[in-house]
N, C-alpha and C positions, 0 to 999 in steps of 0.2 A: 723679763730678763731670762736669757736660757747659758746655764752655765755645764758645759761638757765633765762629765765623772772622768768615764774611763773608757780604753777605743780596744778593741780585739783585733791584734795582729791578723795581717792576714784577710783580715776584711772591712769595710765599711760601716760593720756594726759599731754600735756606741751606744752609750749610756750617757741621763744628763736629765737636770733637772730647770723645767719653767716655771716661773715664777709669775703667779696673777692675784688679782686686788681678795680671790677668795680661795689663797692656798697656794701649795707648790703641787707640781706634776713630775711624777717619775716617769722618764722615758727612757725606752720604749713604751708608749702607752695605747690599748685599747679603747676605746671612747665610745659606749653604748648610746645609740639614738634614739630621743625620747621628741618621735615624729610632730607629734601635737603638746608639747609640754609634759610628755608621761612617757617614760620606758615601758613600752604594753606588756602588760602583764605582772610588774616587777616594782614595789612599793621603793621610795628614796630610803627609808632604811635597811632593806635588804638589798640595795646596791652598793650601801657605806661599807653592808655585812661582808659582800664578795669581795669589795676591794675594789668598788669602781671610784677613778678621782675625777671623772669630770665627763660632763654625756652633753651630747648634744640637743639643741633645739632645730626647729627648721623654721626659715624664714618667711616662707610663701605661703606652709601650711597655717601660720599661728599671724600673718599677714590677714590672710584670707576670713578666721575665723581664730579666734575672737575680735581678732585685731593688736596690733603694736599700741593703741592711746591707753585700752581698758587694761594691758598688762605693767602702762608705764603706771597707770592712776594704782595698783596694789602692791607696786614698789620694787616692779621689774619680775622676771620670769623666776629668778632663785628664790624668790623671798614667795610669790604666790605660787610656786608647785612645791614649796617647802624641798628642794632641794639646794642644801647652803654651800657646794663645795664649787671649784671653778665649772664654768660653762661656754660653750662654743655655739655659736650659731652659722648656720651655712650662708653662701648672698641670695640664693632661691634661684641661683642660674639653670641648675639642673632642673628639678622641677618647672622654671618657666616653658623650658624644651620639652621635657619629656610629659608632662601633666596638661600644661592649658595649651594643646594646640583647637581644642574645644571641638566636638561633632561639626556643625556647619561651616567650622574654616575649608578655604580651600588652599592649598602649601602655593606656596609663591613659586613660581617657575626656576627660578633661580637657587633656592632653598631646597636642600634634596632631606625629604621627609620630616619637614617640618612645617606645623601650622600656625605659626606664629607672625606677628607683623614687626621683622628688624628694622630699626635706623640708625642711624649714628647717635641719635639720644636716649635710644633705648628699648625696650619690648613694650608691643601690645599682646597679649594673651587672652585667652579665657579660662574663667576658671571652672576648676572641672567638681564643682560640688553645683554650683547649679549656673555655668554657660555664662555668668556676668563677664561684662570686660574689664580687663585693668592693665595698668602700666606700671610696670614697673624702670630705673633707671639708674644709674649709680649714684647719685644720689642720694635716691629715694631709698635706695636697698641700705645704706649707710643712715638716714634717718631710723629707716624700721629696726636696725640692729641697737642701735643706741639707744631708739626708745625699750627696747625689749630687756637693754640692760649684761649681753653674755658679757666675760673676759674677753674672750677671742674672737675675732668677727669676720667675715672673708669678704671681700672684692667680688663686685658683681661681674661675670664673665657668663660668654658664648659657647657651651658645652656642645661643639657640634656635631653629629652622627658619625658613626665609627666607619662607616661608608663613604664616608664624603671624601670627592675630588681634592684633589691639592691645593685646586685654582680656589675650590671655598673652604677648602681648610686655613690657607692661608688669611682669607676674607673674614674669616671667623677670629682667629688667633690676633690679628692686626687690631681689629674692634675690642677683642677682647685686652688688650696694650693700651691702647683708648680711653677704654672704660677703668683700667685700673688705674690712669692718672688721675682721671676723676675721683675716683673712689677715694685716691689718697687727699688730693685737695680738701673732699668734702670732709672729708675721717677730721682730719686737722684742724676742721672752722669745728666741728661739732665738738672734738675734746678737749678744747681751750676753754669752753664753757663747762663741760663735768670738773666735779670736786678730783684729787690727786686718788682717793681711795677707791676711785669707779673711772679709773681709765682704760681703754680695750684697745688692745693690739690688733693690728689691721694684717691679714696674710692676700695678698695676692697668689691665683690660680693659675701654673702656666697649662697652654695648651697644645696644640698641635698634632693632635688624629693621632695616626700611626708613622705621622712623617719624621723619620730621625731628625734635618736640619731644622726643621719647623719647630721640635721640641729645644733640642738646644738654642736655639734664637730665644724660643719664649722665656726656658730659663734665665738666660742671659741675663734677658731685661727685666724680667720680676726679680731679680738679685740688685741688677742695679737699681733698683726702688728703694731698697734700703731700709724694708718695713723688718719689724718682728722676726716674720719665719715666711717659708715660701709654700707652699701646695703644689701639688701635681694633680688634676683633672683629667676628665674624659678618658679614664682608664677603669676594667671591670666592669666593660659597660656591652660585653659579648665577644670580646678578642677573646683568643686562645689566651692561655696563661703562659704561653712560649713569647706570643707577643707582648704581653706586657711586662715579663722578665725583660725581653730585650730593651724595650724601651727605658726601664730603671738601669740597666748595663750602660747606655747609651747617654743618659742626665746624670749619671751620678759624679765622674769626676767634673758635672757644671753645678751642682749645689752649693749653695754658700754654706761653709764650713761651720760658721760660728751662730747658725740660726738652725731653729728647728724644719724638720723637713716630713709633710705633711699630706701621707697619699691619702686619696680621699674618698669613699667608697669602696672600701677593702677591708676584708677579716673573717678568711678561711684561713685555717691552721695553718695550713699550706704557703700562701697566699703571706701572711705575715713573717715566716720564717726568712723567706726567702726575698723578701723586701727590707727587712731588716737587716742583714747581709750585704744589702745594697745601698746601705748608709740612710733610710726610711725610720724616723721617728714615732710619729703619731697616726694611729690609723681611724677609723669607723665604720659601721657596716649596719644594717638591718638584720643580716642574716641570722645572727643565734635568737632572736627571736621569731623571726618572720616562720624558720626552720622546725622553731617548738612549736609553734603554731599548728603545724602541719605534720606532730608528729616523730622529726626526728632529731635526733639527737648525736652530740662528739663523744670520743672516749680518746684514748691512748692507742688507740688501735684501729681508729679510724669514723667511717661515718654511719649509722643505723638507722632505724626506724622503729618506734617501739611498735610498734603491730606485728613485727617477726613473730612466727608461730610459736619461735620455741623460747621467746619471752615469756610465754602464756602462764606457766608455770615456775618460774626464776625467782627464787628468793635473794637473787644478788643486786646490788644496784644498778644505777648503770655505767657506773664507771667504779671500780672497786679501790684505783688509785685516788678518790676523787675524796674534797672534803667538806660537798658543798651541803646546803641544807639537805638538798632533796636527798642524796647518797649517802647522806647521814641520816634518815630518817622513814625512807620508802625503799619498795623492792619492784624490780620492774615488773613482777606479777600484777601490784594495781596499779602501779602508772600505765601500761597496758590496759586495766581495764575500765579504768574510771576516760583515758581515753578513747576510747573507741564508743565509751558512754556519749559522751560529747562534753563531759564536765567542764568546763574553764579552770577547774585546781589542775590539769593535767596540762593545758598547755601553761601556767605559770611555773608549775615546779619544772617543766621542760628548759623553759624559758629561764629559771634562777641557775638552772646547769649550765646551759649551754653559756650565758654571761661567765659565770664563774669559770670555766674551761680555757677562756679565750683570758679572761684578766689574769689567772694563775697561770698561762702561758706566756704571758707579758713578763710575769714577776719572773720566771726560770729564766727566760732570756736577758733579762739586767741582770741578774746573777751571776750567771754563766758569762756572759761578757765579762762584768768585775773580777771574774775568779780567769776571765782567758780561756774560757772552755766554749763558746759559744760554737765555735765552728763542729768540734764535736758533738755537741748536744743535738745540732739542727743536723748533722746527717742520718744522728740516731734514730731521733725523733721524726724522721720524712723515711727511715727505712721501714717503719713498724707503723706506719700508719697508712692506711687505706683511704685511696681518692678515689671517688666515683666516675668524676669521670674527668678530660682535662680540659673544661670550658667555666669559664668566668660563671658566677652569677649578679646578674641586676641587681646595684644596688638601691633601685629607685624605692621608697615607702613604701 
């Protein structure tokens, strides 16, 4: 159930809480992915710590390896990674695209940069840990979700290149219409059989490239499905962030109003202000880990890296507004040097920032809505912060 708080004149922003068998969600929310059943780096009680309420799983990876039967036999994915708050799992459409098109495929003629084998009942792939084949279907992606156990569960869909033609954009988006009737069918045999206290909301993906009419059709139709909430796919996948402004300018008066709305691969500061803005709920992203990973890190002033020279000596945090573990506890002098050590404490304390940055950006922003302020806050906050540069990043794993 997703119930509307309160809406900020003047914009599409809102506030509003959903409600699932393990918790309620405040929205706006940011949603940490935890690729293989783990937030890397970052243990389930220091994500309770930051204020995360619900992270994701991925379907293809935790398909693949260990598998959906040995996670249903330990009593679902919340209960065996000991994380007990709500959970979302993706349909593995992007990774079937972007992950198994496997070395030795060769792309279909028809298929522009992709190695995979389409039909109308589904994907053959490979996978890309070691080249086996597998099929995946909607169906089958609605079984693997179910056995796996999230709240939230998405509709298997055609994530097709940001490049592509019309003529296969449309080819993609129609299949992907298709597949989500499917999806609902199967969703509905499967949880008439779950108990009342383990039911999963099903969101369908809409799609549609870059093509305005193509997006508004899809939303149309994943609205009239009449599921939970809707997604927006295949955005943040190497467009300009001008492009994928315009396309949310573009779906926004087609959202259904009274469901949650659910961009999918997104969570630059940036990137959420200005999605939110545009009537955009729930988001997810790899990045503030994938980022500490490798080093850099958010503040209120934009984006770093700690290897800057003149961290070398800094007894400040790294973010002085900041009130997370790490900035309560470390000075960039050694997170500087135990990184550049190659320590693994360095990229997790990276990694418990950058989470915490993006969740206590969530929380100002339901805030600031509540209180009416939100429009001022997001020009404040996008005046004083520095963007490296203005291209999307990959959200893929």
């Amino acid at each position: 159930m997703f119930q509307i708080l309160n809406k900020q004149k003047g914009s599409a922003a809102r506030t509003g809480i959903l409600t699932t068998p393990h918790g309620t969600i405040q929205t706006p929310v940011f949603m940490p992915v935890g690729t293989n059943g783990t937030v890397k780096g970052v243990k389930p009680e220091e994500l309770v710590e930051i204020g995360a309420e619900i992270i994701l799983g991925n379907t293809y990876h935790l398909h693949l390896r260990p598998g959906e039967l040995l996670i249903k036999e330990k009593g679902g994915l919340q209960k065996w990674t000991n994380w007990r708050r709500p959970m979302l799992t993706d349909s593995g459409g992007f990774q079937v695209f972007s992950l198994g098109a496997g070395k030795d495929y060769t792309p279909l003629s028809n298929i522009p940069k992709i190695g995979v084998k389409i039909s109308e009942d589904g994907v053959e792939f490979r996978s890309h840990l070691d080249g086996s084949k597998h099929f995946l279907s909607p169906e089958i992606a609605m079984q693997i979700q179910a056995d796996l156990g999230a709240d939230v569960i998405m509709a298997f869909d055609e994530c097709a290149p940001g490049t592509s033609d019309k003529s296969y954009a449309r080819q993609a988006m129609d299949r992907t219409h298709a597949w989500a009737l499917k999806c609902k069918i199967a969703h509905e045999k499967i949880q008439k059989e779950r108990p009342a206290e383990a039911q999963q909301m099903l969101f369908p993906i809409a799609q549609g490239v870059v093509y305005d009419d193509l997006r508004i059709e899809s939303m149309k139709f994943m609205s009239e499905l009449d599921l939970p909430g809707v997604a927006i796919g295949g955005l943040s996948v190497g467009e300009s962030k001008e492009q994928m402004y315009h396309t949310l300018d573009v779906l926004q008066p087609h959202l259904p109003e009274h469901k949650p709305h659910y961009l999918m691969g997104v969570g630059t500061p940036e990137d959420i202000l200005e999605a939110v803005d545009r009537g955009i709920d729930m988001f997810d992203c790899v990045l503030p880990t994938r980022l500490a990973r490798h080093g850099t890190f958010w503040t209120h002033e934009g984006r770093f890296h700690i290897k800057q020279s003149g961290f070398k000596n800094s007894s400040e945090p790294l973010d002085t507004t900041c009130t997370c573990y790490t900035c309560r506890n470390y000075e960039m002098s050694y997170l500087r040097h135990i990184f550049t050590e190659g320590e693994i404490l360095a990229m997790s304390l990276l990694s418990i920032h950058n989470l915490h940055f993006l969740l206590d950006l969530t929380a100002k922003i339901r805030a600031h809505i509540n209180a009416g302020t939100f429009t001022t806050f997001k020009n404040d906050f996008l005046r004083n912060f520095t963007i490296p540069d203005g291209k999307n990043h990959n959200s893929d794993p």
